[in-house]
Each structure stands twice: as structure tokens, then as C-alpha cells.
Residue, then its C-alpha position, 0 to 999 in steps of 0.5 A: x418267730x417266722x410269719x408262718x410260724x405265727x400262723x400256727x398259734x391259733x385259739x378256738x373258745x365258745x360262749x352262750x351269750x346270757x342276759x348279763x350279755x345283753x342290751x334291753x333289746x336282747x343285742x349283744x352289748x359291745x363290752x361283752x364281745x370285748x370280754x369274749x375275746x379277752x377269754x379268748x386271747x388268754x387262752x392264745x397266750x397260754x399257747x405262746x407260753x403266757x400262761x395265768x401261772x408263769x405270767x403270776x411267777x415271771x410278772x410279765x404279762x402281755x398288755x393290749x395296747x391297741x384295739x381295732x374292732x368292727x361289729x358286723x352282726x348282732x349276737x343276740x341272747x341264747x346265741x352260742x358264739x366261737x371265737x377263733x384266735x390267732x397270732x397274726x404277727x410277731x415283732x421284736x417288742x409288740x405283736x398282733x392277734x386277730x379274732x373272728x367271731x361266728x354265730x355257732x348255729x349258722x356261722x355268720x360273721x358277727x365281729x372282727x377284731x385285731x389287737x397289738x400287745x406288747x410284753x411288759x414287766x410289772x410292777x415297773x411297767x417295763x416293756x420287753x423284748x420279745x426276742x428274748x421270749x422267742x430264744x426262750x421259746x425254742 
């Protein structure tokens, strides 16, 4: 897969952050935005041909093996937030997906993140090529 081909594997989910989502001054708690992009990057795998199905059926899942996040702005209840998805890179055992996410009302930037995956086959814990993902892609 090119650089600018993983360029074009990108993912918009939105959320409303609920009280569930919050500290007790109404903040968005760090493990809520870490949900939401876990949303969102599923959502981005089902692009690249890891879908909740196939992944169920083949056994092989991506798995996060690094997280680099930086909280920029509170989200705080009621706010709607879009988190926009993207393959950023693409190796031939790990890749990255980066993530930014807005306040929807007023698009200010609240959170980025950058996460390396790599592919692996479960049980086992095998990991994987992704070349052979990529012929298989076409």
C-alpha cells in the first residue's frame, strides 16, 4: 500500500458526551475520549477490511500496541464531538491511524491522538504480515 493510498482510508464517527463521560466537574474523562476513538478506529478497520464479521470468522484482529495522545481542550457534557480517523501509515507488520477530535458546535480541537497496531492471529497471539493483507486487498 502507497503512502497516498493510506491517505485515503479515513473515518468520521460523532458522539454527545453523556454524564457516563464525565468527571464530577462536568470534563470529559481521559478514558471516554480513548473510547471514542476506539468507535472510531473500528469503524476505520472495517474500511481496510476488518470488519466485527471477518475479524469473528479469520481470528485476526488488529491490536493497539502504542497510544500517543494529547488532550488539548475539555469536552465537557452535552458537547457533540467528531472524530475524524485516518490511515496514516502502512508497514509490513505494524501501521499507524491518526485521530483528531473537534467540538462539533465550534470545531475546536480538543484531543490528538496517534496509535501503531499491528495484526495478529488469536488465539495464538500470532502476529502477522500485512503484505499478505495488502495482495488480499487488491
Amino acid at each position: 500500500m502507497q503512502e497516498d493510498e493510506a491517505e485515503s482510508y479515513r473515518e468520521l464517527t460523532r458522539d454527545e458526551v453523556m454524564f457516563y463521560d464525565t468527571d464530577v466537574g462536568g470534563v470529559v474523562h481521559n478514558l471516554a475520549y480513548l473510547r471514542m476513538i476506539e468507535r472510531c478506529r473500528t469503524k476505520l478497520a472495517g474500511k481496510l477490511g476488518f470488519d466485527l464479521r471477518r475479524m469473528a470468522e479469520t481470528q485476526i484482529y488488529p491490536v493497539v500496541v502504542r497510544t500517543e495522545i494529547d488532550y488539548r481542550q475539555p469536552g465537557r457534557l452535552g458537547d457533540g464531538i467528531e472524530t475524524q480517523g485516518r490511515l496514516e501509515e502502512w508497514g509490513k507488520v505494524r501501521f499507524w491511524c491518526n485521530f483528531e477530535m473537534r467540538r462539533s458546535a465550534d470545531d475546536v480541537l480538543l484531543v490528538t491522538c496517534r496509535q501503531q497496531l499491528a495484526l495478529v492471529q488469536m488465539p495464538a497471539g500470532k502476529p502477522q504480515r500485512l503484505g499478505a493483507l495488502q495482495q488480499e486487498m487488491g
